[in-house]
N, CA, C and O atoms as a GROMACS GRO file, in nm:
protein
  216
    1UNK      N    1   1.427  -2.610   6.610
    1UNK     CA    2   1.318  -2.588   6.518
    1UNK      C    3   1.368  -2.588   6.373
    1UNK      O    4   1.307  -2.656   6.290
    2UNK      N    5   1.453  -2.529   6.344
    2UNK     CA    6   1.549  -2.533   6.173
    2UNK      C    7   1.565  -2.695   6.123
    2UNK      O    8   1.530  -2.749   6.018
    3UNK      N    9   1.638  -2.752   6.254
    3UNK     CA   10   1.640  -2.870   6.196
    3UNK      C   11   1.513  -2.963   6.170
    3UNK      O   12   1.519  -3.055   6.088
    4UNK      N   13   1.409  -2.938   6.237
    4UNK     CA   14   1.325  -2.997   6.250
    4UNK      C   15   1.241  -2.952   6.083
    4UNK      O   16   1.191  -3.031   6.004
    5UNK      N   17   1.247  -2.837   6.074
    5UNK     CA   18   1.248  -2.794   5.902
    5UNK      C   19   1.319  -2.854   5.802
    5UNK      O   20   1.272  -2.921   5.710
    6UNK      N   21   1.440  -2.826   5.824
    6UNK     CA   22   1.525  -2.934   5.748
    6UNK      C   23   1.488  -3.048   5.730
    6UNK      O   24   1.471  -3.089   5.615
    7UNK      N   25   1.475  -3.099   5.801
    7UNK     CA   26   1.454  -3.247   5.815
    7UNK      C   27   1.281  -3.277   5.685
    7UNK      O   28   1.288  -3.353   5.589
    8UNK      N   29   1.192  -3.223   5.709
    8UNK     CA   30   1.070  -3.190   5.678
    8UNK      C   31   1.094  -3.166   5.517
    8UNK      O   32   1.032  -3.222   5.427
    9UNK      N   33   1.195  -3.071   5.504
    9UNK     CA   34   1.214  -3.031   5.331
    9UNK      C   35   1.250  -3.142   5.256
    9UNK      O   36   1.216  -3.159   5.139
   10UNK      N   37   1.328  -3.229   5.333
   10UNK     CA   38   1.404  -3.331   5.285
   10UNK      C   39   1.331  -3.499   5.312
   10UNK      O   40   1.378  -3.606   5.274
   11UNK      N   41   1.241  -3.483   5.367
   11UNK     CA   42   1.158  -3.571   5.323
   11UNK      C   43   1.044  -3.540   5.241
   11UNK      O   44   0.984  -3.632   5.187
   12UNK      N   45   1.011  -3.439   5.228
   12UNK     CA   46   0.909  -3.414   5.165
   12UNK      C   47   0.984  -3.398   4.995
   12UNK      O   48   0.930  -3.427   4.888
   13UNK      N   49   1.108  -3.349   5.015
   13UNK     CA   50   1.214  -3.393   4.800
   13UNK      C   51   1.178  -3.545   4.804
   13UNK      O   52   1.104  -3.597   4.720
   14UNK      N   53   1.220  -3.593   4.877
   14UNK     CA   54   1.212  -3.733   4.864
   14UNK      C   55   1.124  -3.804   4.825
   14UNK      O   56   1.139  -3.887   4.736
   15UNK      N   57   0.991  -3.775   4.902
   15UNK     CA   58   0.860  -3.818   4.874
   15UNK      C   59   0.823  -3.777   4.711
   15UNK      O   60   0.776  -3.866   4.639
   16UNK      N   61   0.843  -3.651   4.662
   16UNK     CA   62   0.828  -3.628   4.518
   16UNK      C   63   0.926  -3.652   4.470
   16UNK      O   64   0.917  -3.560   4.388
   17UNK      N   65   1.026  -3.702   4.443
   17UNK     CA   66   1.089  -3.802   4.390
   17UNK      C   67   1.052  -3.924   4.369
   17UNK      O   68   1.061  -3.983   4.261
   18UNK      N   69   1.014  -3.962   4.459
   18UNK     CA   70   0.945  -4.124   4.448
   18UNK      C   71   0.787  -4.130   4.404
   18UNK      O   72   0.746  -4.237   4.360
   19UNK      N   73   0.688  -4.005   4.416
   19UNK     CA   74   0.613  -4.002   4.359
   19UNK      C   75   0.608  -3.954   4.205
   19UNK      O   76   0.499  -3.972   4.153
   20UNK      N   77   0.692  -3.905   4.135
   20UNK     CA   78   0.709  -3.868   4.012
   20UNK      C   79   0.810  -3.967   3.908
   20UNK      O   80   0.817  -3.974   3.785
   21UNK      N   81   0.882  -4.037   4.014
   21UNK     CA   82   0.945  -4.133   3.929
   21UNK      C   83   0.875  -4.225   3.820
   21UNK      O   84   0.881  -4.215   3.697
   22UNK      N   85   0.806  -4.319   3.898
   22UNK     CA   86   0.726  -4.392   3.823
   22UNK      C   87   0.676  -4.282   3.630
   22UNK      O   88   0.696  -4.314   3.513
   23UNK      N   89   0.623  -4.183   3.682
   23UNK     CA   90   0.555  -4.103   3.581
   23UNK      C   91   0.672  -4.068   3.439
   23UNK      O   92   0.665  -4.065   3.316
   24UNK      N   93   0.756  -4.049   3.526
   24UNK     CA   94   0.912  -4.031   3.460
   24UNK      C   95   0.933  -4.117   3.355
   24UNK      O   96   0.926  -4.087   3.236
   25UNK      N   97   0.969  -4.266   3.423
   25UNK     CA   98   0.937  -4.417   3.385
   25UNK      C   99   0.862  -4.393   3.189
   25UNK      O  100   0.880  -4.408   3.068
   26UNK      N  101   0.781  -4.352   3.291
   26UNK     CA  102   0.593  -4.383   3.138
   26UNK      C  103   0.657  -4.267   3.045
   26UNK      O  104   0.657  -4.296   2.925
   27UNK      N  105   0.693  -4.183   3.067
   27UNK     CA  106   0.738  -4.064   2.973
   27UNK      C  107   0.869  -4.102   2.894
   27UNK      O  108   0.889  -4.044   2.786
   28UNK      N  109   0.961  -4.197   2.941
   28UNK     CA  110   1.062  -4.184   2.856
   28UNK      C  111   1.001  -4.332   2.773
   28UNK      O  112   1.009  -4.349   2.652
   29UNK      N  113   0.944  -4.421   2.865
   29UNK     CA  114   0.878  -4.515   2.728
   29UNK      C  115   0.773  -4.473   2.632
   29UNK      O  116   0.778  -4.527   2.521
   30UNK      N  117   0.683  -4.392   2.653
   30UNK     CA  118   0.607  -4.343   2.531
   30UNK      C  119   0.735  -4.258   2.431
   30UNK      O  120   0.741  -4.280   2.310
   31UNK      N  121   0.808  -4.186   2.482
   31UNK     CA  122   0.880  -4.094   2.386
   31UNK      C  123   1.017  -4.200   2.309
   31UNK      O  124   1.100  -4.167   2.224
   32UNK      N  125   0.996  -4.341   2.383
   32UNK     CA  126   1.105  -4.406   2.277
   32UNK      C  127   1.010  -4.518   2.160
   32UNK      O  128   1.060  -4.578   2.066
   33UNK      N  129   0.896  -4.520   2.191
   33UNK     CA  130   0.770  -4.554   2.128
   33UNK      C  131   0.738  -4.475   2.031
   33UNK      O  132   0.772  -4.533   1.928
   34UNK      N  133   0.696  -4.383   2.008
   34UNK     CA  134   0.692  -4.261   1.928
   34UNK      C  135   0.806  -4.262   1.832
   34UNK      O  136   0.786  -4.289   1.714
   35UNK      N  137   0.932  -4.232   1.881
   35UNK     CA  138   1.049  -4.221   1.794
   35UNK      C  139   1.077  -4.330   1.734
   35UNK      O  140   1.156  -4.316   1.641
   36UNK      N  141   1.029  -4.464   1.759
   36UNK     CA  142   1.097  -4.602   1.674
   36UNK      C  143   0.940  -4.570   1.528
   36UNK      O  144   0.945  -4.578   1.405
   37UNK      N  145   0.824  -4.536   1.625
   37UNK     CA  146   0.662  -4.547   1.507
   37UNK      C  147   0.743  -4.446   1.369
   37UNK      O  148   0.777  -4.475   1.254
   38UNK      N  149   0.749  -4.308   1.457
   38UNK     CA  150   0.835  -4.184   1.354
   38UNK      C  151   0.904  -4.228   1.225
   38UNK      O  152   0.885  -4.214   1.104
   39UNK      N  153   1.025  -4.306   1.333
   39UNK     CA  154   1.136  -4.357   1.237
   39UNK      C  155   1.129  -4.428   1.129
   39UNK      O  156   1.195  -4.412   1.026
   40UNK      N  157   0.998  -4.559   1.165
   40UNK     CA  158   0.940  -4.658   1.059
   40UNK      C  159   0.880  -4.595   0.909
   40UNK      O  160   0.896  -4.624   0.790
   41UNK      N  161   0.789  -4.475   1.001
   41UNK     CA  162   0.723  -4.381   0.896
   41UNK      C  163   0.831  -4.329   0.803
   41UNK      O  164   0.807  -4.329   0.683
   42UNK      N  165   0.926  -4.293   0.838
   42UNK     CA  166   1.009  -4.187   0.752
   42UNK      C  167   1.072  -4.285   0.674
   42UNK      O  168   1.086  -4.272   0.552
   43UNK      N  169   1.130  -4.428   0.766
   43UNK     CA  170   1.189  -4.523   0.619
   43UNK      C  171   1.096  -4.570   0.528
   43UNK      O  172   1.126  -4.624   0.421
   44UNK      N  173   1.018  -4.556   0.556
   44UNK     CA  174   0.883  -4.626   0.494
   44UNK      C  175   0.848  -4.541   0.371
   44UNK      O  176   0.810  -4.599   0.270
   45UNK      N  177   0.857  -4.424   0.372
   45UNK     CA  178   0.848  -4.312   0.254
   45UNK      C  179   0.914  -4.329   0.143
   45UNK      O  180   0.874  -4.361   0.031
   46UNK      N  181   1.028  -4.302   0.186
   46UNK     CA  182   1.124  -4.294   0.063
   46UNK      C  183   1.113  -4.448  -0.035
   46UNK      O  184   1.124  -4.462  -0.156
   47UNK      N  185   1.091  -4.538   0.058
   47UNK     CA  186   1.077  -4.654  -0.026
   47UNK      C  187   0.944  -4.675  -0.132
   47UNK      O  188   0.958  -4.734  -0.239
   48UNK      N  189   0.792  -4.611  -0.080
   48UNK     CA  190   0.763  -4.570  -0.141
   48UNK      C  191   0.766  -4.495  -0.286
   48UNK      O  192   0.700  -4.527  -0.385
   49UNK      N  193   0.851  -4.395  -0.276
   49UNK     CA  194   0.877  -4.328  -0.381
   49UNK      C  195   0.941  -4.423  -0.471
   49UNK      O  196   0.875  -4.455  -0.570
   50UNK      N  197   1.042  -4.468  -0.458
   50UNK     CA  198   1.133  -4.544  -0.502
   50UNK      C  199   0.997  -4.647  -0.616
   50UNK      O  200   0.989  -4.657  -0.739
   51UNK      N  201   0.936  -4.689  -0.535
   51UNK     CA  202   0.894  -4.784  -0.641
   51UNK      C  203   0.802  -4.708  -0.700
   51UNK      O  204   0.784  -4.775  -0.801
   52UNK      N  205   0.725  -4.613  -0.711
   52UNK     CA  206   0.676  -4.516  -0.788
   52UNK      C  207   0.776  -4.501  -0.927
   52UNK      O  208   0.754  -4.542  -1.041
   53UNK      N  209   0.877  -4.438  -0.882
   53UNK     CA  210   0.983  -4.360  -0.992
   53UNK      C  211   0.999  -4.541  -1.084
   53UNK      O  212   0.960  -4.559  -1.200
   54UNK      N  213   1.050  -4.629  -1.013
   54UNK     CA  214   1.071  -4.740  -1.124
   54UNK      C  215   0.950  -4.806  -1.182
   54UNK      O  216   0.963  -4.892  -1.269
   0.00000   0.00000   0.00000
């Protein structure tokens, strides 16, 4: 009966593993999406200024 538990725990990690992966996936591409938009914004400022001041 234990093993038969065992067995059960360990497919059932598995199964949410493979069901959360994908989601995983979408989360680290929106958050490297975000950080390149961020990044644009912030170089994008200072250059701004720059031609203000001259």
């Amino acid at each position: 009966m234990n093993k038969l538990i065992e067995h059960i725990k360990k497919v059932a990690i598995e199964d949410t593993r493979l069901f959360f992966e994908p989601l995983a996936a979408v989360k680290r591409l929106i958050r490297r999406v975000a950080t390149a938009i961020a990044s644009r914004i912030r170089r994008s400022k200072p250059n701004d200024k720059k031609d203000d001041d001259q």
